[in-house]
C-alpha positions in Angstrom: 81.2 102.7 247.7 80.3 106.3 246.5 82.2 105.9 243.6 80.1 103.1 242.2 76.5 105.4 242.5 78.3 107.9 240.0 77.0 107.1 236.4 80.1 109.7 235.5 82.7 108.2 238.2 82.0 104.7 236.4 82.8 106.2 233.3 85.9 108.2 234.4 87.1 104.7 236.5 86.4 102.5 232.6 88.4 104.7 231.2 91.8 105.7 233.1 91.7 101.7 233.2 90.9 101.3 229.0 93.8 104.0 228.4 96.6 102.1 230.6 95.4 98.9 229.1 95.7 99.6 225.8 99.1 100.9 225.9 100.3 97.7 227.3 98.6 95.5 225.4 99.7 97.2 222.0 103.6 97.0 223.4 103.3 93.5 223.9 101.3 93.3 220.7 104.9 94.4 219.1 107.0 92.8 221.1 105.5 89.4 220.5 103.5 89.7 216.9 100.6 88.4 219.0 97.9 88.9 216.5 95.3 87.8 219.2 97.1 90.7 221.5 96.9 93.6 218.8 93.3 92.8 219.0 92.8 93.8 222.2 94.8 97.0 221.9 92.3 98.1 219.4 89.4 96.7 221.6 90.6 98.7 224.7 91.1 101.8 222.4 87.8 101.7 221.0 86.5 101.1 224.4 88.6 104.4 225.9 87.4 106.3 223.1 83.7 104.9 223.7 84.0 106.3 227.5 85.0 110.1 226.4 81.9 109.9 224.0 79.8 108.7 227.2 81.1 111.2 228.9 80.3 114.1 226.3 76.5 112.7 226.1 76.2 112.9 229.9 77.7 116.8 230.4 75.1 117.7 227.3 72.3 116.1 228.3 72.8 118.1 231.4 72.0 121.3 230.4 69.1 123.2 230.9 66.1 123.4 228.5 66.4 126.9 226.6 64.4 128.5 223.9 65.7 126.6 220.7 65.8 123.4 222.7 62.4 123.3 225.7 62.4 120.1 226.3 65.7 120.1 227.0 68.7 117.9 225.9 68.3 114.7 227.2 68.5 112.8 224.1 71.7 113.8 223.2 73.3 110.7 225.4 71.0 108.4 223.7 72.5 109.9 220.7 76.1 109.2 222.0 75.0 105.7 222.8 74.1 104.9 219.9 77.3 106.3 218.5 79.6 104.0 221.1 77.7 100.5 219.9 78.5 101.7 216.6 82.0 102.5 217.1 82.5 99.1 219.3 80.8 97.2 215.9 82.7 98.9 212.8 86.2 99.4 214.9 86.4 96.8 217.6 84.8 94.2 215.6 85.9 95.1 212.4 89.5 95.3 212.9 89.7 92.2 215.3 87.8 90.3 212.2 90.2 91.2 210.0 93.6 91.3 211.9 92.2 87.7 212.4 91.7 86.3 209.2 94.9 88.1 208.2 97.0 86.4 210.6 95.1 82.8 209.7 96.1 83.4 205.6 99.5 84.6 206.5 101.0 83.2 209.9 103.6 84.4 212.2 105.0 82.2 214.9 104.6 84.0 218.2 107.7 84.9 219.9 108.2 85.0 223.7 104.7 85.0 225.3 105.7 86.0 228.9 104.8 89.6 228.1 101.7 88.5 226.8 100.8 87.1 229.9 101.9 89.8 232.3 99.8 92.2 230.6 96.9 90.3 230.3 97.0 89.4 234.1 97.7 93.4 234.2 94.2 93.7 232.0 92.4 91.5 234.1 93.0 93.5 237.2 92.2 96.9 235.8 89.0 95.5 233.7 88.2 93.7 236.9 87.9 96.8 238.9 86.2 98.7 236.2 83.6 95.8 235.9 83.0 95.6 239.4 82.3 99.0 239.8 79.6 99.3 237.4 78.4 96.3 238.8 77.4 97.8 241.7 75.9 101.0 240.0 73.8 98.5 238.5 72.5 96.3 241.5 72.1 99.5 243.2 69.8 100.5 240.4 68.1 97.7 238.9 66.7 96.6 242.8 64.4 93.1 242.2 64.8 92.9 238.2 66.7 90.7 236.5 70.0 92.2 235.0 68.4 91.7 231.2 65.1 93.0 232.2 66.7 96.1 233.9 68.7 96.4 230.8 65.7 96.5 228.9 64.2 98.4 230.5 67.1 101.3 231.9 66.5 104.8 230.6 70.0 105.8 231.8 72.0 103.4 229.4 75.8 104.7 231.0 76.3 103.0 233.0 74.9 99.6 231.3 77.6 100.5 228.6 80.7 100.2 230.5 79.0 97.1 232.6 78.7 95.7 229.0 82.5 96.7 227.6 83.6 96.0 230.7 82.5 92.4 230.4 83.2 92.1 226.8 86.9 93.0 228.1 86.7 90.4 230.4 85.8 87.7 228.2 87.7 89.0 225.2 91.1 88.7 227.6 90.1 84.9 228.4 89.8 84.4 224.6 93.4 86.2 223.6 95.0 84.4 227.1 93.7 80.8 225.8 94.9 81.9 222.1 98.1 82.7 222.7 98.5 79.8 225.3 97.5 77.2 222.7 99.2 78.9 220.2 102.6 78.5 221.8 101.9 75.2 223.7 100.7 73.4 220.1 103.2 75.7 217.8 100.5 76.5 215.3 100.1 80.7 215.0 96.5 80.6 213.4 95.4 79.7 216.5 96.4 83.1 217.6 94.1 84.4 214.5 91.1 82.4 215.5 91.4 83.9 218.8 91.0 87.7 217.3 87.9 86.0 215.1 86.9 84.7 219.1 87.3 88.3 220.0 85.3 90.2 216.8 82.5 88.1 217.5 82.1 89.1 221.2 82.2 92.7 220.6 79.7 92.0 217.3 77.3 90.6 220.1 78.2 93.4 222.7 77.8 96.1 220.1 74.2 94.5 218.7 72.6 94.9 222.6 73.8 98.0 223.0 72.8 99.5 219.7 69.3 97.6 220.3 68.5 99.4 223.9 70.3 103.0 222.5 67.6 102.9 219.2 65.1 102.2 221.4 65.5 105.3 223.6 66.5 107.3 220.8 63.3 106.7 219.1 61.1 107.3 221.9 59.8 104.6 224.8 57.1 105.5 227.3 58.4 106.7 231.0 58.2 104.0 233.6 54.8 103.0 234.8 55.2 103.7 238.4 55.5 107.9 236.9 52.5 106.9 235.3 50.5 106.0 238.0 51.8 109.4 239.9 50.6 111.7 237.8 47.5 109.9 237.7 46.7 110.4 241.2 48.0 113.6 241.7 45.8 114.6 239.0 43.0 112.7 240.3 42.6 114.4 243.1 42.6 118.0 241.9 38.8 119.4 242.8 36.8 119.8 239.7 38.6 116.5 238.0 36.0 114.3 237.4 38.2 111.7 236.2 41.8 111.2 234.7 41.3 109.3 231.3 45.0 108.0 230.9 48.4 109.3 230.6 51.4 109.4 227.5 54.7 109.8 228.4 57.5 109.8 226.7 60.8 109.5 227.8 63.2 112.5 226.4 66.2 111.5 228.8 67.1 109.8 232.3 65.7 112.5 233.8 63.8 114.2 231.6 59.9 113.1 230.7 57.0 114.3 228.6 53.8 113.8 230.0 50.4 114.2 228.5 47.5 113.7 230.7 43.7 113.6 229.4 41.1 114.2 231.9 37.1 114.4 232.2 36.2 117.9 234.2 33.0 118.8 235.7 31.1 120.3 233.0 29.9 123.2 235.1 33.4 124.7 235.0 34.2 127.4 233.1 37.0 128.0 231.2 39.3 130.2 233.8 38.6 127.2 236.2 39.9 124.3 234.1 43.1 126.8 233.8 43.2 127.1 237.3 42.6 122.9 237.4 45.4 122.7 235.1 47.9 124.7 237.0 47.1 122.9 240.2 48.0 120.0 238.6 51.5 121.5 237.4 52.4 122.6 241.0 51.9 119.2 242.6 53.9 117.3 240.1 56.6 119.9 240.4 56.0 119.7 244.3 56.4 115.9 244.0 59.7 116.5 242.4 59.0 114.1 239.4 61.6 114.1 236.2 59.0 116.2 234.2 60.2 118.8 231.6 56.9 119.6 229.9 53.3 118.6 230.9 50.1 119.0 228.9 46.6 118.7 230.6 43.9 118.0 227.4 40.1 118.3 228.4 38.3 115.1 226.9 35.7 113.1 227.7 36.5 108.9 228.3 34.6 108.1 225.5 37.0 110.2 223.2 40.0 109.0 225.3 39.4 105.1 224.1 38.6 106.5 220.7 41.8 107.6 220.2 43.3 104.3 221.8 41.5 102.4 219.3 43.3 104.5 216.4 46.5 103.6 218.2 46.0 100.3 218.4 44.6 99.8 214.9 48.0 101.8 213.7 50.2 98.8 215.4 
């Protein structure tokens, strides 16, 4: 389906079903006392609130480098990123901790669970579409990797996130459905409040992957090696490159790169012809349509090239 290739789509599809969800679950949340139900209101309302972020990050990353800002604005969804693992930690987590041990210290019996069930059956449905969506989006994207490896490795973490919330959802419905089941069948409410407890901790764990990936990106990670390789050999075969010493990247959004190549010329050039080297260079890597905002080109013999890898290395 089309709709699962959209990064945006996914988003929109998470969170028409996150807004519908969380209004039923917080009516039957009040219509039953359903401490484990109240939960999952605030878990789907976090997660709704987490997809308008995502979708904030994605329109401003968008734009166009400009003067204040030339290598463009790519990290501004890592920033949002970071922000949603935040949000799903101190508001998902926190209040489902707390509604939790609340309703262990000070138990209500549940009253009639039937809408409890209806809604989570509802939940499941709408979660389950949203799930499967981004599902797709990421098979489609990860090819032979693993789903943790691609994770790890993603520099678009969209659509990741709502896979992740998505699944969190999932599993957080299993945990209030089995809560409130048990806490009926066995007429003992702090059951119900374990089952919030079940829920905070799923979303901790959710929140502490995404949070890990988003700091990564936010802080810098290299581009992926195949760009590497490249803008090796495009730059390898430029005439009067004697050799291409290595490349830096570093990766400023999911489509935006900074690339720093160091390269041995032929020593009989003159200046105006490394220039002309150089921009020969910049037209076949913009030619090859790679995700390049800004490249450098930086004269240097190999010996200086492992030099300076040396330094790097002794710095780790």
């Amino acid at each position: 389906m089309v709709v699962a290739h959209s990064p945006k789509l996914v988003v929109y599809a998470a969170l028409a079903a996150n807004v519908g969800i969380a209004i039923a679950k917080f009516v039957a949340a009040a219509v039953t006392g359903s401490s484990a139900m109240l939960s999952e209101g605030v878990h789907s309302l976090v997660d709704s609130v987490n997809e308008v972020l995502l979708l904030y990050g994605l329109r401003r990353s968008q734009r166009s480098p400009d003067r204040q800002n030339p290598l463009g604005y790519g990290r501004e969804l890592y920033f949002w990123s970071f922000i949603v693992a935040l949000l799903v930690l101190a508001l998902g987590a926190g209040f489902s901790l707390y509604e939790g041990v609340n309703h262990i210290l000070a138990p209500e019996p549940l009253r009639d669970p039937t809408v409890n069930y209806v809604v989570l059956a509802v939940g499941v449905l709408f979660e389950g579409t949203s799930w499967w969506l981004s599902l797709k989006s990421v098979q489609r994207k990860k090819g032979k990797l693993g789903y943790f490896e691609a994770f790890r490795i993603t520099k678009d973490p969209t659509t990741f996130s709502v896979l992740f919330e998505d699944s969190a959802a999932l599993l957080g419905l299993a945990i209030a459905a089995l809560g409130v089941y048990l806490s009926h069948a066995l007429g003992d409410p702090r059951i119900d409040g374990w089952a919030s407890i079940g829920i905070a901790v799923v979303l901790a764990l959710a929140s502490a992957l995404l949070a890990r990936e988003s700091k990564a990106l936010l802080i810098g990670e290299p581009a992926h090696p195949n760009l590497l390789a490249r803008v090796c050999g495009i730059a390898g075969r430029v005439k009067g490159v004697e050799a291409v010493n290595g490349v830096l990247t570093l990766q400023l959004g999911p489509d935006h790169v900074l690339v720093a190549v160091s390269a041995a010329f032929d020593d009989r050039l003159t200046t105006v012809e490394i220039e002309e080297c150089v921009r020969t260079i910049e037209a076949r890597t913009k030619a090859a349509n790679l995700p390049i905002v800004a490249l450098f080109v930086k004269p240097q013999t190999p010996e200086r090239w492992r030099e300076r890898l040396d330094e790097l290395d002794g710095g780790t």
